[in-house]
N, C-alpha and C positions, 0 to 999 in steps of 0.2 A: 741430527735434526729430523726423524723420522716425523716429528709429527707436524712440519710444514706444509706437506699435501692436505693435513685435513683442516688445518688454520685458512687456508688460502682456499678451501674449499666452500667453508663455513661463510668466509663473506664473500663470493660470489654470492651464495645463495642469502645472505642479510639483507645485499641490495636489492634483490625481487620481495623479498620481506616487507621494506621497509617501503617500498613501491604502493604493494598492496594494501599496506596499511592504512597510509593516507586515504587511498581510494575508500574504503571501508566505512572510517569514523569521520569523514568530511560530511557533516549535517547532520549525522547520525547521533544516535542514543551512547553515552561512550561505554560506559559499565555494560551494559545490554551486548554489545560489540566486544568487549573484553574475555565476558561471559563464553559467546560462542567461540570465538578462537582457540579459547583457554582450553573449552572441551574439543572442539576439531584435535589439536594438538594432541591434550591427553589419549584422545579414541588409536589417535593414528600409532601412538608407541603403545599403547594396550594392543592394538592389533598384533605390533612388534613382537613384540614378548610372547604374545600370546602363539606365533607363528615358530617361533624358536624352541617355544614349552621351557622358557624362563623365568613365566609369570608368578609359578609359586615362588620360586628362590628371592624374587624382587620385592613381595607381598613379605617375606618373612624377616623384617629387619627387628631390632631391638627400639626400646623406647628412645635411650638415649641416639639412638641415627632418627628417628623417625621425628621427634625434637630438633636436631639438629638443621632435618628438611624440611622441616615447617617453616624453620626460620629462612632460610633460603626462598618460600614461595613467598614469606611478607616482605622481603627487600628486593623481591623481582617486581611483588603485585605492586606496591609503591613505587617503581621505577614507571611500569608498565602506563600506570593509573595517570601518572605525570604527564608522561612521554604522549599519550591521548588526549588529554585534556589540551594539551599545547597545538598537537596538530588539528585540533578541530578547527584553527585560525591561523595557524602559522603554514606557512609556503615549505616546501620539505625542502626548497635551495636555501631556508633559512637553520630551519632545523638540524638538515645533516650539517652541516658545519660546527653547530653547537655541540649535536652527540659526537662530533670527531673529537672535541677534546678530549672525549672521557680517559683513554689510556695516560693522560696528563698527569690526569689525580693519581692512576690507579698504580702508575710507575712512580712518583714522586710517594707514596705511601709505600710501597715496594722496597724504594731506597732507603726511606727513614728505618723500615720494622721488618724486611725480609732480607736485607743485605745484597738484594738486585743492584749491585753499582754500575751507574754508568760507564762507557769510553768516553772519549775526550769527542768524538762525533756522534755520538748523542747525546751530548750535554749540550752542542751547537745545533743538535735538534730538538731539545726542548726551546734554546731561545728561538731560532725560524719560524715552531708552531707557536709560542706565547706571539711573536708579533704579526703571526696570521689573525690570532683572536682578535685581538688589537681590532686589525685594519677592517675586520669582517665587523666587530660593534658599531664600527664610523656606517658600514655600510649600511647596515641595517637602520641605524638612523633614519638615514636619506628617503626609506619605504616604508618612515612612519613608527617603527620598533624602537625599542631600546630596553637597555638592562632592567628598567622601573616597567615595563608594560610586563602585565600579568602570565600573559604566555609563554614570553618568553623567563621570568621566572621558575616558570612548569617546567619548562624545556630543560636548565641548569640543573635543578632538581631531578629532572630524571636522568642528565648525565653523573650528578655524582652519588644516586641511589643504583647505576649501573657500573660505576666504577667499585665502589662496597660489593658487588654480587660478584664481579669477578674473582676480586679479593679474598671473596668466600670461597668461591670455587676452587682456590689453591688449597685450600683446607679442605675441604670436600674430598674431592678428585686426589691429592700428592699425596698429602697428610696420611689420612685417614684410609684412602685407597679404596671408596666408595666405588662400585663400577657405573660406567656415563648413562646407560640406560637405567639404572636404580636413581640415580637423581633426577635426570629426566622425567621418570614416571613421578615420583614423588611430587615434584616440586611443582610440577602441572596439574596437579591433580589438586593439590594445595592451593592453587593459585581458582579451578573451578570453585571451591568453597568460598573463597573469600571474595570473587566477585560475585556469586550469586545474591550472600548477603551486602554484597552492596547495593546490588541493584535491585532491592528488596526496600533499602531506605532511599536511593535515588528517586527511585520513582515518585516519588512524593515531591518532591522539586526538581528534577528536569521533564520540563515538557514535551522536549523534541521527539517527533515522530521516529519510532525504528523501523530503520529502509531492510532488507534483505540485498544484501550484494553477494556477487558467486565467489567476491575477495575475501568474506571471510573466513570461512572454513580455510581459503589457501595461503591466508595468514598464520593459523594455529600450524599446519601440516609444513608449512617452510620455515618456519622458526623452530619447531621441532628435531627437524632435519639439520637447520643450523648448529643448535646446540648439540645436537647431538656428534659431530662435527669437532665442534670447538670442546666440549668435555674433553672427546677423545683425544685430543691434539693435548690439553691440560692435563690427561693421567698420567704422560710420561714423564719421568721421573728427569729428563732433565731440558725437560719445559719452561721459561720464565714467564711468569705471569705478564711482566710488562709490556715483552716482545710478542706475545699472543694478541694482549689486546690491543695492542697498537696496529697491529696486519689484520686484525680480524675488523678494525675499523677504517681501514680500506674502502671499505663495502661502499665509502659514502660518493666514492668516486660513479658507482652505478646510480646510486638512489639520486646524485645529483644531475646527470647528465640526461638518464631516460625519464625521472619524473621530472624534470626542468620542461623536458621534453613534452611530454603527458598532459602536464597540469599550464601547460601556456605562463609558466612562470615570469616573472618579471626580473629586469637586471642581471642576468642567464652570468653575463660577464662579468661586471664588478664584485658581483660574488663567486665568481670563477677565482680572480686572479686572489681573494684571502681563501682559499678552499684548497688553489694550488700552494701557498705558502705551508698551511698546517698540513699538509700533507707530505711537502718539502720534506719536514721538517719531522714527521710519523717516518718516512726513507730512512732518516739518517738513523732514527731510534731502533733502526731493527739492524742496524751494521754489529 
């Protein structure tokens, strides 16, 4: 299991990610915000490469890889675009609970079509995390949310257009034997185009004012750093997607504790005690 030091790396650094993020797109313009991260991120692994003298080798891929990463920046940008939209209302002690499920999806797809089988105790950690979900929906209630409010729609949506991206990434990275900084660069750089032309048509109907924060640039540059991270931790060859993404959403143990912290959140506890269940219950799935 060499590649546990950089799973366990990868989300320490999601949780200051996912920190800054909120910070960022809270009253903000979201696509405009999307935009600059998207390039922060890209510049910072173009520096990379460029530092190593990798950049032609990474520059020189064929159509079919270069197709392939396309498709990997539209089921990030659609994750991305969700996961934004959601936070621009939703409390991030609401949110990380919801994108904790994601490894949910992305191991029960695993099991059906990669042959990822469960043990006998993580098959009792998928039920502990299903009856986190559970008891965190009742909560969320209580503060006014629920599964019919629009946000939290976005929210679900971008956990299972992030669960798809992992999924991809075992193809990517095992499969195909893509190296983590050739997707990284790609799929960032894929991801600048297509929020530019978003926020080419946004404009036209959101109004809100775009703030400058010193979060965003260190949005793109730690999520960068994340993935880049978590790829490498996914090229080795006897990496399970499941068990990656189930550690690598960890992370929400930070993003919920210091932004709970931060953003003066409400009910710190009762969505403590469904956070510590599916989390439980993410323990058992990595045994």
């Amino acid at each position: 299991m060499g590649w546990l030091a950089f799973i366990i790396s990868s989300a320490v650094t999601l949780s200051l990610y996912d920190i800054c993020k909120k910070h960022s797109v809270s009253g903000n313009r979201a696509f405009e915000v999307l935009l600059m991260t998207s390039a922060s991120g890209f510049l910072s692994v173009l520096a990379v490469l460029a530092f190593r003298g990798d950049l032609g080798a990474t520059m020189a891929i064929g159509t079919k890889t270069f197709l392939l990463l396309a498709a990997k920046s539209a089921i990030v940008g659609a994750s991305w675009s969700f996961a934004y939209w959601a936070l621009k209302t939703l409390p991030v002690t609401i949110m990380g609970p919801i994108r904790a499920t994601g490894p949910i999806w992305t191991t029960l797809v695993a099991i059906l079509f990669l042959s990822e089988w469960p043990t006998a105790l993580q098959t009792a950690g998928f039920a502990i995390t299903f009856a986190g979900c559970i008891a965190f929906s009742f909560a969320t209630k209580r503060e006014g949310f629920s599964l019919k409010t629009p946000s939290i729609i976005l929210a679900i949506l971008a956990t299972l257009f992030g669960s798809a991206s992992a999924l991809y990434d075992k193809l990517l990275l095992q499969k195909l034997s893509i190296p983590p900084l050739t997707v990284l660069f790609w799929f960032m750089g894929g991801m600048c185009v297509i929020y530019l032309i978003a926020c080419l048509i946004a404009r036209k109907f959101d109004s809100t004012p775009l703030k400058w924060r010193v979060t965003i640039p260190a949005v793109g540059i730690l999520l960068a750093l994340s993935d880049f991270l978590y790829f490498t931790a996914i090229s080795y060859s006897d990496a399970r997607i499941s068990i990656i993404s189930t550690i690598r959403r960890t992370s929400t143990i930070g993003t919920f504790i210091i932004g709970g912290a931060i953003f003066a959140e409400r009910n710190l506890w009762r969505n403590g005690l469904a956070l510590t269940a599916i989390l439980a219950g993410v323990i058992l799935l990595t045994i």
